[in-house]
N, C-alpha and C positions, 0 to 999 in steps of 0.2 A: 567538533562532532565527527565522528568515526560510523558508518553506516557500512553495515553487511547485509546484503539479501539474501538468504539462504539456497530459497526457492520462492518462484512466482507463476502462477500458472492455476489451469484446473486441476492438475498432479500435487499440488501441494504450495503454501505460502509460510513462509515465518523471516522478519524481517528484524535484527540486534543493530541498536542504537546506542555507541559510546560516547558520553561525553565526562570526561576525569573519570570519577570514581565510579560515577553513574549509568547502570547498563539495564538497557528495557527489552523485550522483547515484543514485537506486533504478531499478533499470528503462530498459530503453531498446527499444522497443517503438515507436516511434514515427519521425518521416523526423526528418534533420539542421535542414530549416528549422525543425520546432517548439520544438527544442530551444534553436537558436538565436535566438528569439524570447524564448522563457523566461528567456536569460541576457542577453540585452538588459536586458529588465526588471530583474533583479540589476545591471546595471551591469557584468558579466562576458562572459570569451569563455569560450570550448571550453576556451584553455590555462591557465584558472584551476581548472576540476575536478580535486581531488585524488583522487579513490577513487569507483571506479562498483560499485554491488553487484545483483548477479539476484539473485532470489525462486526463479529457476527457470527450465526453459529453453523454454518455450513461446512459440513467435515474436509474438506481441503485446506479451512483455515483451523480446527479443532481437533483433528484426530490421533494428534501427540499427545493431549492435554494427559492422557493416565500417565505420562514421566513425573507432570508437576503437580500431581495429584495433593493437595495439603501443603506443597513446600514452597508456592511461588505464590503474592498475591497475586487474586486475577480479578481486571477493572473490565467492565464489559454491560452491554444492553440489561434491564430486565428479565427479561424473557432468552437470552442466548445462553444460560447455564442455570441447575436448579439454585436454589438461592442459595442454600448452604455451600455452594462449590465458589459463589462470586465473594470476592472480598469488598469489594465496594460499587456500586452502581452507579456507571457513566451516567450523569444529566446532561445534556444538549448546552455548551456554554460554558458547562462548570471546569477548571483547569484543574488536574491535580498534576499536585507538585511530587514527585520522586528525583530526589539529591537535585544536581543541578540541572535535572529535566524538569519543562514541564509540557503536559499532554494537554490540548484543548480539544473535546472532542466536538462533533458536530454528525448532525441526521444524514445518512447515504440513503439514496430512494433504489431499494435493493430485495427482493422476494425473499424476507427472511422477515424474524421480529425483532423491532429494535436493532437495524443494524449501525452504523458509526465508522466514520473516517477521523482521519486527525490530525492536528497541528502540534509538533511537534519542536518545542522553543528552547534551548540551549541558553545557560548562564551567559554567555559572550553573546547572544541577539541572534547565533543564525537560526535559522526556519529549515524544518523538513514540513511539507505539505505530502500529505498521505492519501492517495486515493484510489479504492479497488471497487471493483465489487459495488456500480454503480450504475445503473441505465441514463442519469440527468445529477447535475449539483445543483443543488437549493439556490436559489438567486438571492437571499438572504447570507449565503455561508462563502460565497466569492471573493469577496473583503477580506476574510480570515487569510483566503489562501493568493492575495495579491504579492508579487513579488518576494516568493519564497527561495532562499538559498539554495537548497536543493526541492525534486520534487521526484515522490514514486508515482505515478500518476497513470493510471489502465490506458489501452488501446487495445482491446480485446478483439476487435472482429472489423474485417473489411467487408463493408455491407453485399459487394456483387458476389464473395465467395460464398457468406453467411448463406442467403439466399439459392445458390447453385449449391451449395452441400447436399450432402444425402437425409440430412436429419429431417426432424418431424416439422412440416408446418408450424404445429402448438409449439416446440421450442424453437426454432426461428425467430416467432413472432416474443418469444417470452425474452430472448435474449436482446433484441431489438428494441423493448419495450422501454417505456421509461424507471421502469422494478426491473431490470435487465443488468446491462453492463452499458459501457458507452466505446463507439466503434472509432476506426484510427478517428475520422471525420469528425467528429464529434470532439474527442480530445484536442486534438488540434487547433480545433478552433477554439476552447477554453484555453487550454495555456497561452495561446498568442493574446490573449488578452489579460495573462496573469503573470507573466514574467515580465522582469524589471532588471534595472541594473543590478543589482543584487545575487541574480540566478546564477548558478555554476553550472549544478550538472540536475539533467533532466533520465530520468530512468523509464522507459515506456513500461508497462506492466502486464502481467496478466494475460498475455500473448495469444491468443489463440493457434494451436498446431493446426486444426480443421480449416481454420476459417482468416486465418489470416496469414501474414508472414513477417517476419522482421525488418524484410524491405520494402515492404508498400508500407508497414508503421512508419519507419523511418522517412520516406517520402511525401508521407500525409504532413507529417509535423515540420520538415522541412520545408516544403512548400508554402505553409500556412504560418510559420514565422515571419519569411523573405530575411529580410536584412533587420528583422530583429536582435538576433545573439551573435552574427558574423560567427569568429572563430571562437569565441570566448566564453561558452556555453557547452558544453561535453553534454550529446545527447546517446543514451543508449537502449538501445530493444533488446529488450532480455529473454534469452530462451528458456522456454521450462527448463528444471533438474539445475537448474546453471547458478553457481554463487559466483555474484559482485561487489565489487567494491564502492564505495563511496566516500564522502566527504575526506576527512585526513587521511584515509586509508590510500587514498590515491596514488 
């Protein structure tokens, strides 16, 4: 499996999944050039993407969608696109298969309708575990994402900054919320309970510039491992605008 982040942030998200012939997109939040830079690097165009999926329809992760307007199917919530624009409609559970991908989506508790994260499973068994754009994970949907290969996984906000920013009370408390995002603290202390032998590399997500930083991310998650991953786990905090590398791309 071959993983490019394009972009991650409140500036923009879209996230290209290679495995063989089979190329997905997460997210399209982002303008047509980044995109198209990103599949340079693949070795691919636009019309090698098989299947784009939203998280949800908040314009950071939507506001490319007029590039694939009609040309790309798009797997996504009920209510995150009118229905004539979605090709098929995410159920909680149901896996769909494209080539040797397949996507398991499950419920994000997130101030949108119908939003969705996802398990992402590869012909040869690895796991990408995908998670943005979430204030709490379902204690039902944990098991999905035990001991996953890779993980994109938020760390949006360090609660004492969140709190001392300038922003408004009402969003403080909204991003805070359990329909919010989830803060280093919070991530942390889920993955230390979701990786396994298995795990490679961990991507922190979603960064906050306001409210947080890449090294208190980093700090939170290391701390709250200990001597879980030692050296053998590649964890990184990703800065908005910034494309990464992952899996075989490595």
């Amino acid at each position: 499996m071959e993983i490019l982040i394009v972009a991650s942030g409140s500036s923009g998200n879209a996230t290209l999944i290679k495995n063989g012939d089979t190329l997905i997109q997460v997210d399209f939040g982002v303008n047509k050039k980044d995109v198209r830079a990103a599949l340079e690097v693949l070795g691919c165009s636009f019309e090698d993407i098989d299947a784009l999926f939203l998280t949800h329809c908040h314009s950071d992760h939507t506001k490319g969608l007029p590039t694939y307007h009609g040309r790309v199917p798009i797997y996504t919530g009920a209510l995150t696109l009118d229905d004539e624009d979605i090709f098929e409609v995410l159920e909680e559970g149901v896996g769909i298969n494209v080539g040797s991908l397949t996507v398991i989506p499950f419920v994000s508790s997130h101030d949108a309708p119908t939003p969705f994260n996802f398990l992402i499973i590869s012909d040869s068994g690895e796991k990408l575990g995908y998670i943005t754009d979430t204030g709490t994970i379902l204690e039902e949907n944990l098991p999905l994402l035990k001991n996953c290969t890779y993980y994109i996984f938020e760390s949006n906000y360090d609660y004492q900054m969140l709190y001392a920013s300038h922003r408004p009370l009402i969003l403080k408390d909204r991003i805070a919320s359990d329909l919010g995002h989830l803060s280093n603290a919070d991530s942390a202390s889920y993955l230390a309970n979701l990786i396994g032998d298995k795990t490679k590399q961990i991507f922190l997500a979603h960064i906050s510039e306001e409210c947080n930083t890449l090294e208190k991310a980093l700090k939170a998650h290391r701390n709250a491992y200990g001597d879980l991953v030692g050296d053998k786990v590649e964890i990184t905090a990703m800065a908005q605008r910034t494309m990464y590398k992952g899996g075989d791309l490595r």
